[in-house]
Structure formats: C-alpha cells, structure tokens
Gaussian input, Z-matrix of N, CA and C with variables (Angstrom, degrees):
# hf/3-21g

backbone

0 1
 N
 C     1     B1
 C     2     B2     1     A1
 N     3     B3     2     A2     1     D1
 C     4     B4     3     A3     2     D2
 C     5     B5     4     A4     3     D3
 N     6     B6     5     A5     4     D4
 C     7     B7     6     A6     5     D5
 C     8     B8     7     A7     6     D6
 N     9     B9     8     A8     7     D7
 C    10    B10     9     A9     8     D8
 C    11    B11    10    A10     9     D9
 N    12    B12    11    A11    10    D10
 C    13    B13    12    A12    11    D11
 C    14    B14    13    A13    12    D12
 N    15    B15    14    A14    13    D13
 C    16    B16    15    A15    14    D14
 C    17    B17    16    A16    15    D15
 N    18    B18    17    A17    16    D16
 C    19    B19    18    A18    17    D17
 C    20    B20    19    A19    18    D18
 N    21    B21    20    A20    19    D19
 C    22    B22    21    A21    20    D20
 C    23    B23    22    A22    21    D21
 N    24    B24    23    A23    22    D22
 C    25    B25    24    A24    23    D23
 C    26    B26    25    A25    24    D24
 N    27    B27    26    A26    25    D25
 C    28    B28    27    A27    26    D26
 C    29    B29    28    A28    27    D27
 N    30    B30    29    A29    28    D28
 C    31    B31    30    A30    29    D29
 C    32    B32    31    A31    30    D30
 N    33    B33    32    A32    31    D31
 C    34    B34    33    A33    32    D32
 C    35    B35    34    A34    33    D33
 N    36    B36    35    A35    34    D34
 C    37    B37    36    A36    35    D35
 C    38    B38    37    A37    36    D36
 N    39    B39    38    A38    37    D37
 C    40    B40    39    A39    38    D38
 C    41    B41    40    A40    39    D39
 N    42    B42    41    A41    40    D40
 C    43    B43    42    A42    41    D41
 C    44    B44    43    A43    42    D42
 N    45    B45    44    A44    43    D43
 C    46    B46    45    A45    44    D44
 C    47    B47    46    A46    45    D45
 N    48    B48    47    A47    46    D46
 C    49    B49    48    A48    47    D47
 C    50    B50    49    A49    48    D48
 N    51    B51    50    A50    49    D49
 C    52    B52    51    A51    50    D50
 C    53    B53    52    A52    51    D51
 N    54    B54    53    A53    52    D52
 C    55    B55    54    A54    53    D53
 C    56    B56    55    A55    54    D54
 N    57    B57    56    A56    55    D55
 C    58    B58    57    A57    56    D56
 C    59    B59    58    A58    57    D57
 N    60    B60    59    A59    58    D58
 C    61    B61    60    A60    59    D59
 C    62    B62    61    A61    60    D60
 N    63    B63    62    A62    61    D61
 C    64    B64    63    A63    62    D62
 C    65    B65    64    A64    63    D63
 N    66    B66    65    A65    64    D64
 C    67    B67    66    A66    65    D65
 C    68    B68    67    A67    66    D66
 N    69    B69    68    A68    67    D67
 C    70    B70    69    A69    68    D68
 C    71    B71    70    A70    69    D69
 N    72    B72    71    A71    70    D70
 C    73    B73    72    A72    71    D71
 C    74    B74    73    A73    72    D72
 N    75    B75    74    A74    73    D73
 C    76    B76    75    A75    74    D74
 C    77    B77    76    A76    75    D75
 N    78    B78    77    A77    76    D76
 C    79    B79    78    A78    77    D77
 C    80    B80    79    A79    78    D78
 N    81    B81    80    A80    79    D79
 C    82    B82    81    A81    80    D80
 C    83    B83    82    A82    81    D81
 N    84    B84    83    A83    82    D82
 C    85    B85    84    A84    83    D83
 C    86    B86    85    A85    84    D84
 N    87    B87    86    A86    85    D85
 C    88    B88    87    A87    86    D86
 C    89    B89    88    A88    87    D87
 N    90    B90    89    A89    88    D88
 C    91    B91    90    A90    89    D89
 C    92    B92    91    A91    90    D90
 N    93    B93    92    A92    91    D91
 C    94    B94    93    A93    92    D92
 C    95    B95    94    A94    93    D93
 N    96    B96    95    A95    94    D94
 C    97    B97    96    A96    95    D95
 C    98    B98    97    A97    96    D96
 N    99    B99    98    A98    97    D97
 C   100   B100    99    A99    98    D98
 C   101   B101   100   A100    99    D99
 N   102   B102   101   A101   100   D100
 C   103   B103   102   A102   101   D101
 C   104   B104   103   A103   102   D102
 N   105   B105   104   A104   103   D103
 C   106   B106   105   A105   104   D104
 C   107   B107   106   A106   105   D105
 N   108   B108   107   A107   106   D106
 C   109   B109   108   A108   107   D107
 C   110   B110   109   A109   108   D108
 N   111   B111   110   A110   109   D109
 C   112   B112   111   A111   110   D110
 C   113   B113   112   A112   111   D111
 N   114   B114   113   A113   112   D112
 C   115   B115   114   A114   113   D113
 C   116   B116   115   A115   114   D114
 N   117   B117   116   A116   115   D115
 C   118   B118   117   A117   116   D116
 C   119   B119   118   A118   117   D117
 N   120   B120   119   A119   118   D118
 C   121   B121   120   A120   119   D119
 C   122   B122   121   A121   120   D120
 N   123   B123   122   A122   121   D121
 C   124   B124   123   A123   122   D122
 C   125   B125   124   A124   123   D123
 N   126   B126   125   A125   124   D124
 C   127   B127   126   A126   125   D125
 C   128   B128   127   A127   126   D126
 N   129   B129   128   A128   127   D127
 C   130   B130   129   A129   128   D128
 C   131   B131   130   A130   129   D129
 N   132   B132   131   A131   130   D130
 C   133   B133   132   A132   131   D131
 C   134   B134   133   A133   132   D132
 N   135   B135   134   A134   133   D133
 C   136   B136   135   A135   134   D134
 C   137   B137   136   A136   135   D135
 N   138   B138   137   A137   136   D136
 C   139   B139   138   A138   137   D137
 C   140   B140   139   A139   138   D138
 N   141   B141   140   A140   139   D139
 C   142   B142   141   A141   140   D140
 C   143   B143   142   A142   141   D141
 N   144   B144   143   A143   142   D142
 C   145   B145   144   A144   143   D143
 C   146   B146   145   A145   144   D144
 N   147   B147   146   A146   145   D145
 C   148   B148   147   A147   146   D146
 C   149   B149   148   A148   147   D147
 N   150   B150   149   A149   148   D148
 C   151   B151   150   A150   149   D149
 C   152   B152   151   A151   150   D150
 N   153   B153   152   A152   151   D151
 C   154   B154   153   A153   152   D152
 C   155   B155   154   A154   153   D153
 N   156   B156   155   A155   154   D154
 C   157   B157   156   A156   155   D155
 C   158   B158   157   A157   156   D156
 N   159   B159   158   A158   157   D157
 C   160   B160   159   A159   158   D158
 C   161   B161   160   A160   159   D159
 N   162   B162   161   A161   160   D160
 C   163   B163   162   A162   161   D161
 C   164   B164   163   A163   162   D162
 N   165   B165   164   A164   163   D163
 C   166   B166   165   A165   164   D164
 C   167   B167   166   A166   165   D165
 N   168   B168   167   A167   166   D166
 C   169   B169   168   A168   167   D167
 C   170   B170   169   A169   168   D168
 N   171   B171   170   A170   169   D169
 C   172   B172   171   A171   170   D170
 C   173   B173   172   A172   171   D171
 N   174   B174   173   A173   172   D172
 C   175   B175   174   A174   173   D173
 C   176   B176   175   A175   174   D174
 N   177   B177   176   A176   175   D175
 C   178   B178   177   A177   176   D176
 C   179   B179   178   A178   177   D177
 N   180   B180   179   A179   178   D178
 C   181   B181   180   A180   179   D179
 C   182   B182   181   A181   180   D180
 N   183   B183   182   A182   181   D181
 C   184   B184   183   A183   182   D182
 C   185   B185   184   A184   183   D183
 N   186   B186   185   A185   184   D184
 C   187   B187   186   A186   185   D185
 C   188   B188   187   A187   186   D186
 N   189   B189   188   A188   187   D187
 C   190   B190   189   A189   188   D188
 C   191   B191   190   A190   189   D189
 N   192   B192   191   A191   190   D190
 C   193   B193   192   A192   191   D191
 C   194   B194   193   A193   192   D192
 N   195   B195   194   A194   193   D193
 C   196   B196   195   A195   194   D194
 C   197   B197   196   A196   195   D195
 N   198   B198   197   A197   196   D196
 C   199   B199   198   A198   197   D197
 C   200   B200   199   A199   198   D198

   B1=1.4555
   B2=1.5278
   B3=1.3743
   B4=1.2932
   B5=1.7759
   B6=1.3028
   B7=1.4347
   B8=2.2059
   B9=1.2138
   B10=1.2438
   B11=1.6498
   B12=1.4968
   B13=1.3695
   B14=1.6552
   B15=0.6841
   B16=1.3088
   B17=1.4667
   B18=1.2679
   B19=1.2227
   B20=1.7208
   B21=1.6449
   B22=1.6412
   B23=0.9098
   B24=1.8296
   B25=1.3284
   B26=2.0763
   B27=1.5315
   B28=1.2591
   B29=1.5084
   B30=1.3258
   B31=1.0730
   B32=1.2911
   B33=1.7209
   B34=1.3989
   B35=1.6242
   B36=1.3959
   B37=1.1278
   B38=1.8133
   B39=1.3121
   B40=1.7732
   B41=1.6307
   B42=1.0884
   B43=1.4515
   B44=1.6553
   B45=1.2978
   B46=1.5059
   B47=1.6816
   B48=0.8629
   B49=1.2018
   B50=1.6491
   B51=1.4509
   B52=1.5066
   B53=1.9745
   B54=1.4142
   B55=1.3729
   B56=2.0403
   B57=1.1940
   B58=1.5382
   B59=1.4836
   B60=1.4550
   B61=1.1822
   B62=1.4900
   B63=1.6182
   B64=1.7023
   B65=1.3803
   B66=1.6374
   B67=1.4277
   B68=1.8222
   B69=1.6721
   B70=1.5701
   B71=1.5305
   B72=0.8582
   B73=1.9547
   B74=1.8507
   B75=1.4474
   B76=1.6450
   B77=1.0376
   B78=1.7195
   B79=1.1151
   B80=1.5184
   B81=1.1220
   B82=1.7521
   B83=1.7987
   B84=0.8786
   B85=1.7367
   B86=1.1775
   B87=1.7125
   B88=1.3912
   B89=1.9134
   B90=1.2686
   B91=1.3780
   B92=1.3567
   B93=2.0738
   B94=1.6687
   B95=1.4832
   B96=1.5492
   B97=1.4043
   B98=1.1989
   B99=1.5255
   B100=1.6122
   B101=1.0713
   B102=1.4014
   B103=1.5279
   B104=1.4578
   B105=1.4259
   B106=1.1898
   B107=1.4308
   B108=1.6893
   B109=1.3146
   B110=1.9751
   B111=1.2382
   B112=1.2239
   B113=1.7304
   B114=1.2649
   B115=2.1042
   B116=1.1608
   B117=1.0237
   B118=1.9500
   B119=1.4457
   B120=1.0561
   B121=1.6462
   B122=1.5863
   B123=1.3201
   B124=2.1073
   B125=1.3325
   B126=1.3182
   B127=1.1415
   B128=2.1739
   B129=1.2327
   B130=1.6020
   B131=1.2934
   B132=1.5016
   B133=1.5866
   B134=1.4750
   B135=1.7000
   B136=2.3422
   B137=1.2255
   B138=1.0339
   B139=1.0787
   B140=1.3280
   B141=1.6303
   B142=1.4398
   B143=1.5744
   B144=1.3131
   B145=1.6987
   B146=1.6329
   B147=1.0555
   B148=1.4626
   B149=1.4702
   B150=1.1149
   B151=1.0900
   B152=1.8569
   B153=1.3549
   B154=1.5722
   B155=1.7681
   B156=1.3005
   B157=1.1234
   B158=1.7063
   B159=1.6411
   B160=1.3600
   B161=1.8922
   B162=1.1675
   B163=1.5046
   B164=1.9527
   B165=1.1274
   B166=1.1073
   B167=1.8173
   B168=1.5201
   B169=1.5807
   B170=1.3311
   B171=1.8380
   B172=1.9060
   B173=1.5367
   B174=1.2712
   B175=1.7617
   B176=1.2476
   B177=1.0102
   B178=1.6258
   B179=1.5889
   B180=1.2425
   B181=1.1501
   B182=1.8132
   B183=1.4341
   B184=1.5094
   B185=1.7471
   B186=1.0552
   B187=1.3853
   B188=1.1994
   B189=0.7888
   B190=1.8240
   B191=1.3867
   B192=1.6550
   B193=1.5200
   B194=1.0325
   B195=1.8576
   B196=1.5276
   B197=1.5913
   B198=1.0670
   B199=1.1727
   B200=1.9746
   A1=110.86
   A2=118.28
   A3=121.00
   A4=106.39
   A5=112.45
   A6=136.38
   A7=83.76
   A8=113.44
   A9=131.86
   A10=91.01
   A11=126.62
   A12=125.65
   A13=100.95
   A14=166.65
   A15=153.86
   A16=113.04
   A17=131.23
   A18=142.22
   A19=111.83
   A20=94.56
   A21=110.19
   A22=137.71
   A23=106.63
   A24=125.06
   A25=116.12
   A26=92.85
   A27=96.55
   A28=115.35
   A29=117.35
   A30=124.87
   A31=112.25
   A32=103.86
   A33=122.71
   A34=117.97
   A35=109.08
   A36=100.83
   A37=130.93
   A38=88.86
   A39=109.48
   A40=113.10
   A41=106.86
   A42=129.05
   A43=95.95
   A44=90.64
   A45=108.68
   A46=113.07
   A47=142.37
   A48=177.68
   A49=87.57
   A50=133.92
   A51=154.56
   A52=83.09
   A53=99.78
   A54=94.38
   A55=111.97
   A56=90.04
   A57=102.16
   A58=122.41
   A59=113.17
   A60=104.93
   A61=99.24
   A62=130.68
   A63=115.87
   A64=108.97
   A65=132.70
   A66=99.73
   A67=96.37
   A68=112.31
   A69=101.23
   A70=98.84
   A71=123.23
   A72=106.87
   A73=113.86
   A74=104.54
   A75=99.35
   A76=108.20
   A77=132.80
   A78=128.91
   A79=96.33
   A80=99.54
   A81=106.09
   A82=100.13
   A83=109.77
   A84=118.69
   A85=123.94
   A86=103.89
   A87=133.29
   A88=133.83
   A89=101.42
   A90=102.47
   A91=98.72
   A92=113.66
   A93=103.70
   A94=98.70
   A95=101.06
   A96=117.69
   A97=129.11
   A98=114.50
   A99=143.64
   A100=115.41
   A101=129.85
   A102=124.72
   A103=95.86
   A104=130.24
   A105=129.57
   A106=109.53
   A107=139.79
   A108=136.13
   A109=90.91
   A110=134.58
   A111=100.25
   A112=122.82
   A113=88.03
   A114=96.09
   A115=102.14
   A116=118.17
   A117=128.67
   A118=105.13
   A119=84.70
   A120=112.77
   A121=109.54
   A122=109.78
   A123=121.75
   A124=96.07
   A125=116.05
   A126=121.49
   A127=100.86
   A128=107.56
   A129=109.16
   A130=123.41
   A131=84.75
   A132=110.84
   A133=107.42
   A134=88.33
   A135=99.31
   A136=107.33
   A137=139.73
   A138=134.78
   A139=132.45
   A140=109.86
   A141=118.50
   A142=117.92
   A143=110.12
   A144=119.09
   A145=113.13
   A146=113.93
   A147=123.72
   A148=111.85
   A149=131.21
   A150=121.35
   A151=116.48
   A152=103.80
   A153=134.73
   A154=87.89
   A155=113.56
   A156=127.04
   A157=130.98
   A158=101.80
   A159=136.15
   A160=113.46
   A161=97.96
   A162=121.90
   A163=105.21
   A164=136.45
   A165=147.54
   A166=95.55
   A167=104.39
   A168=87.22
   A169=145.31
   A170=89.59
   A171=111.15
   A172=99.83
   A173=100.49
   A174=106.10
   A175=124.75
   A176=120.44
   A177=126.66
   A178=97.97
   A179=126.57
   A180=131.81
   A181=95.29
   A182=107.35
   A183=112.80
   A184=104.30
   A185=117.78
   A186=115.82
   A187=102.24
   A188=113.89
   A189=110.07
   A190=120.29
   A191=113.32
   A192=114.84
   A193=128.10
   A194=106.62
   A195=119.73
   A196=110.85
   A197=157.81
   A198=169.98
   A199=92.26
   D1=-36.83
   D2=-171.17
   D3=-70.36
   D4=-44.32
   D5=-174.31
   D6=-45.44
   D7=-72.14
   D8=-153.89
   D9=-59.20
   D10=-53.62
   D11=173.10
   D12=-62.97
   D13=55.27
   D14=142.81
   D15=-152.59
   D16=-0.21
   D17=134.40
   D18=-40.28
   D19=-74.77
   D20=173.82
   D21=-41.63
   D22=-32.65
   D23=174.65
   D24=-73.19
   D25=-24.39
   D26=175.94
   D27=-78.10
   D28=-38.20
   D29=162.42
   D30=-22.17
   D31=-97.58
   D32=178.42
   D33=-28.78
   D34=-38.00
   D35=171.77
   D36=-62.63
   D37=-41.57
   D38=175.43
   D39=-68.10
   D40=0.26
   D41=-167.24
   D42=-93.70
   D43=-81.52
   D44=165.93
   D45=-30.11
   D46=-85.63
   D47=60.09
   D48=87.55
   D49=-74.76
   D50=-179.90
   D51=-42.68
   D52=-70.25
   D53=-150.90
   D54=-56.95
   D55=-47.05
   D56=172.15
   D57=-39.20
   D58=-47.75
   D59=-168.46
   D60=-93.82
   D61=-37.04
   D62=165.55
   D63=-52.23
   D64=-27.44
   D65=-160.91
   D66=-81.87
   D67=-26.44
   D68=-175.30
   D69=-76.26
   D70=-51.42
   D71=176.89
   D72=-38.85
   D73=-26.89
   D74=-177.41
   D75=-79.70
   D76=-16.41
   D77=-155.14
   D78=-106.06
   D79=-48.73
   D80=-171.86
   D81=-53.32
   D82=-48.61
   D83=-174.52
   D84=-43.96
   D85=-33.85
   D86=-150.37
   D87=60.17
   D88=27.23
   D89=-161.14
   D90=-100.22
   D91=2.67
   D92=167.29
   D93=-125.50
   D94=100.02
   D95=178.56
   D96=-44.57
   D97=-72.78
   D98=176.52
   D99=-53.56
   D100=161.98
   D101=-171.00
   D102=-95.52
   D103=-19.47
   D104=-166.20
   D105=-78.78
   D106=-41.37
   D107=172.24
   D108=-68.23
   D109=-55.19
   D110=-178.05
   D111=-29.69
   D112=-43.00
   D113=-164.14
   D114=-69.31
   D115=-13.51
   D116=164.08
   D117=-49.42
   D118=-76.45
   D119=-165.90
   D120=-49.35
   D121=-29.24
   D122=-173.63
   D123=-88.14
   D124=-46.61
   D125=-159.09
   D126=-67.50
   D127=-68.64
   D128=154.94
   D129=5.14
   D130=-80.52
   D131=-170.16
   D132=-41.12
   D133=-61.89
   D134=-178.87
   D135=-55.51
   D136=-34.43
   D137=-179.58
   D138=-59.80
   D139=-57.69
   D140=160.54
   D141=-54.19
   D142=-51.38
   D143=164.82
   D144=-35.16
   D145=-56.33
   D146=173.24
   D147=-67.09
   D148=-17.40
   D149=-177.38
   D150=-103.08
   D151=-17.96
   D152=176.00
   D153=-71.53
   D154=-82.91
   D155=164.82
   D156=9.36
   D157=-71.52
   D158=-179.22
   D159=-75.22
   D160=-39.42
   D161=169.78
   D162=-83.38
   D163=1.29
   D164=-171.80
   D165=-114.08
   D166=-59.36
   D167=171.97
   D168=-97.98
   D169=5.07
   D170=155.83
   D171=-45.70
   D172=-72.87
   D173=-174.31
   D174=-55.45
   D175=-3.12
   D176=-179.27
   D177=-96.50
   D178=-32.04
   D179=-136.59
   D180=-102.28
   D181=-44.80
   D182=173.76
   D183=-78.15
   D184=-17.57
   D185=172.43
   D186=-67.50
   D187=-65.07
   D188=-171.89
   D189=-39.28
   D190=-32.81
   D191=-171.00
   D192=66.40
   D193=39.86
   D194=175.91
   D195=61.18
   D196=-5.03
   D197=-114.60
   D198=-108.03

C-alpha cells in the first residue's frame, strides 16, 4: 500500500512541478494574456500541491502505526 502511496505522491508532485514551470513559461512568453488563464494556471498548481501534500501525510500517518 505504501509502495502505491508514494508512487502517487510522485506523481502529484511531477504534476505540480509540470504545471509550475508551463504556467511561468506561459507567462514570461506572454502567450497568457488575461488575468483569468493566469488564475488557471495558480489555481492548478494549489491544487495538485494540495493534493501531493495530503498524500504526503497519508504516508506519514500509516507510517507511524497509529501510535
């Protein structure tokens, strides 16, 4: 189970990570005009972060062994 949570966690991270650096390459470039695809792009980001996050203290949490 842990193997499968920390797979996911890598995921999320690469997720994170993917989105972050396309949304600053879109911005720096200028090819995301509007303030509203920025908030796309932040919004993304928190999301996956939060979800890396949550899956970060699943695994902490079965590590411990309820203790």
């Amino acid at each position: 189970m842990s193997t499968i949570l920390i797979i996911l966690l890598l995921v999320a991270m690469a997720a994170t990570a993917y989105v972050l650096v396309r949304g600053v390459i879109a911005m720096a470039s200028g090819k995301v005009g509007n303030q509203e695809q920025q908030q796309q792009w932040m919004r993304k980001r928190v999301l996956y972060q939060g979800i890396a996050i949550f899956i970060a203290a699943l695994i902490l949490i079965l590590a411990g062994g309820g203790r």
